[in-house]
C-alpha positions, 0 to 999 in steps of 0.5 A, a space after each residue: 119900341 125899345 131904342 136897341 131893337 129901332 135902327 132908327 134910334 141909338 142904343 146903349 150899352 151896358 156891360 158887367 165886366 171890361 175886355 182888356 189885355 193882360 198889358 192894360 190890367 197891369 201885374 198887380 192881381 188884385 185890381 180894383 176898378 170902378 164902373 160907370 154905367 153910360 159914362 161916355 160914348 163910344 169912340 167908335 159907335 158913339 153910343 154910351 157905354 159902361 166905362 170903367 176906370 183903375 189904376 194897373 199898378 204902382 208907378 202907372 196912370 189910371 186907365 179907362 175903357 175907350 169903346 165900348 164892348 160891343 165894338 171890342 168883340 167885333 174887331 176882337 181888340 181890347 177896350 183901352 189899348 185897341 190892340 188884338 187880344 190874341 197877338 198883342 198887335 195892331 188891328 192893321 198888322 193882323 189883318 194883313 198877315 191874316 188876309 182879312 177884310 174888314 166890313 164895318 162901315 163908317 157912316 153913322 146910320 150904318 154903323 148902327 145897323 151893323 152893329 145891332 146885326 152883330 149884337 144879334 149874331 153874337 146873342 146866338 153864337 156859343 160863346 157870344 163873340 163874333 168877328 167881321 173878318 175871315 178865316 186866317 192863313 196858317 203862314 200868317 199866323 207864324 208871322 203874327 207868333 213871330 212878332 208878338 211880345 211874349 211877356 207884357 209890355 207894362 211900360 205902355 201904363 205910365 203916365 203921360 208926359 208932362 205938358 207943363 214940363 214941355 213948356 219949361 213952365 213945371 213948377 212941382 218937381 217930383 211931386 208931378 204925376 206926370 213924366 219929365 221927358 222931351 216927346 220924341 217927334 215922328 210918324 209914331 206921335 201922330 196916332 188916331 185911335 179911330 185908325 187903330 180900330 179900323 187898321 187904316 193909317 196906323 203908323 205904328 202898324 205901318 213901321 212894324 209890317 215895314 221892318 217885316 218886309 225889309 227882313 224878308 228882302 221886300 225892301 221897297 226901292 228907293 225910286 219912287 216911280 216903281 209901283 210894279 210888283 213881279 210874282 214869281 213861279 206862276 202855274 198856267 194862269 189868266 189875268 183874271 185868276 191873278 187879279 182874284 188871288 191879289 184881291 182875295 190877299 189884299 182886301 184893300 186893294 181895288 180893281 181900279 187901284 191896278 194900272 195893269 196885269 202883264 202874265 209872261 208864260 215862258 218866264 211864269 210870272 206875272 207883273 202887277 202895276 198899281 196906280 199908287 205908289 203907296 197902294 203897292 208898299 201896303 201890297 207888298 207888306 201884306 204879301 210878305 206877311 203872308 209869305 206870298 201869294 197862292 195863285 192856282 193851288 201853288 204858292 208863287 213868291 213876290 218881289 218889287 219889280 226893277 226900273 228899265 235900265 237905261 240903253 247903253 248902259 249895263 248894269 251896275 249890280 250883279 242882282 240888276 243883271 241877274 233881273 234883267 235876264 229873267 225878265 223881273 226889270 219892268 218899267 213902272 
């Protein structure tokens, strides 16, 4: 039996032509590349695959294919970049504005399963591309309009910076290939293609939905012991339709990651209480990119809930006495 139809065995993957963004092709029309059958394998599926190699422009690095075609389709990215093809952004930035759960597993044997199933699928679809993610919302999309580039962003193709130079230790002055740059230290140095592809950890996505959120007023609080959430202008509603909506919105999110659901009808709201600190940040984040939240056909807005004031003591500011009197101050 052939190795691509045994889900005992790992298969290749040959393909005749790259998927790439227009940032990772480069502006020079004629580009020409090279093309290696089972190269390397694939960071993601760790099968081999077809790698191809260029050069995107003048001044730039050569680039390769980092995964292979097969897992690029699935998520709908690029092959180098592993950035969404559509918008430009990160896998993570797009599911959560898009409200999409990503199935793919992560286990080696499942991984290979899937992806033969998917490969299946996309053998029989029209035009041969699939997605393991649902449909999006339309106050999503907006979003993602507003945060994508509208030109590409070519300086993602230069060289690499100089490790040498770093050291103090880079003896061919001009000559180098390579960038004369100091690397600047932070959350955004420390990237992991894998987290990429799979929308988890990624710091870059994670400063963009942060910046998002903060310019629509769900800046988080600086109190750390907040995990609260208030969803604001709630129909009539039970505890199990706003748990459905929350998780329908928020895929990552788990039934055990909810320390509690208080629904105050006179006031129609709703407070959402997460375990984590960090679980109620993503939350918001993907809640603001989606503009709210819909629960029973109406749109209800989402705003951090606010520490119990103390007794005795009143309110600093007018928003803390405007909370305290509709009832959005919660203790977490």
């Amino acid at each position: 039996m052939a190795a691509k139809h045994d889900i005992n065995k790992v298969g290749v993957e040959s393909s005749d032509f790259p998927i790439l963004c227009e940032t990772c092709l480069g502006p020079n029309p004629y580009v020409r590349m090279t093309k290696q059958e089972f190269g390397n394998e694939c960071k993601i599926c760790n099968r081999p695959f077809t790698v191809f190699r260029w050069n995107p422009g003048a001044g730039g690095r050569y680039k390769k294919t980092e995964i292979c075609n097969t897992c690029a389709k699935i998520k709908g990215v690029c092959q180098t970049c592993l950035l969404d093809l559509e918008y430009g952004l990160p896998v993570q930035v797009r599911d959560a504005a898009l409200g999409r759960k990503a199935q793919a597993p992560t286990s080696d044997i499942n991984k290979q399963y899937y992806i033969q199933n998917l490969e299946a699928q996309m053998a029989d679809s029209p035009d041969g591309t699939t997605f393991d993610s649902e449909v999006a919302n339309k106050a999503g999309r907006e979003m993602l309009k507003g945060l994508a580039r509208s030109d590409p962003y070519y300086k993602r193709n230069r060289p690499h910076i100089c490790s040498f130079f770093v050291k103090g230790e880079c003896k061919r002055g001009g000559e180098c290939p390579f960038r004369h740059e100091i690397p600047k230290e932070g959350e955004l140095s420390k990237q992991n293609m894998v987290d990429r592809y799979y929308g988890k950890n990624d710091p870059v996505a994670k400063k963009m939905l942060r910046e998002s959120a903060e310019s629509k007023g769900m800046k988080a609080p600086e109190d750390k012991s907040i995990t609260t959430l208030l969803f604001l202008g709630l129909p009539q509603t039970t505890e199990s339709e706003v748990r459905s909506a929350l998780v329908a919105y928020c895929p990552f999110v788990k039934p055990i990651d909810l320390r509690s659901i208080t629904i105050v009808d006179a006031s129609h709201c709703a407070f959402i209480n997460f375990k984590q600190r960090s679980l109620a940040e993503r939350s918001a984040e993907a809640l603001s990119a989606q503009g709210g939240i819909e629960v029973g056909g109406k749109k209800a807005k989402v705003l951090w809930g606010k520490a119990r004031p103390q007794k005795g003591k009143q309110p600093s500011t007018s928003n803390e006495a405007s909370g305290s009197e509709v009832g959005i101050v919660t203790k977490s």
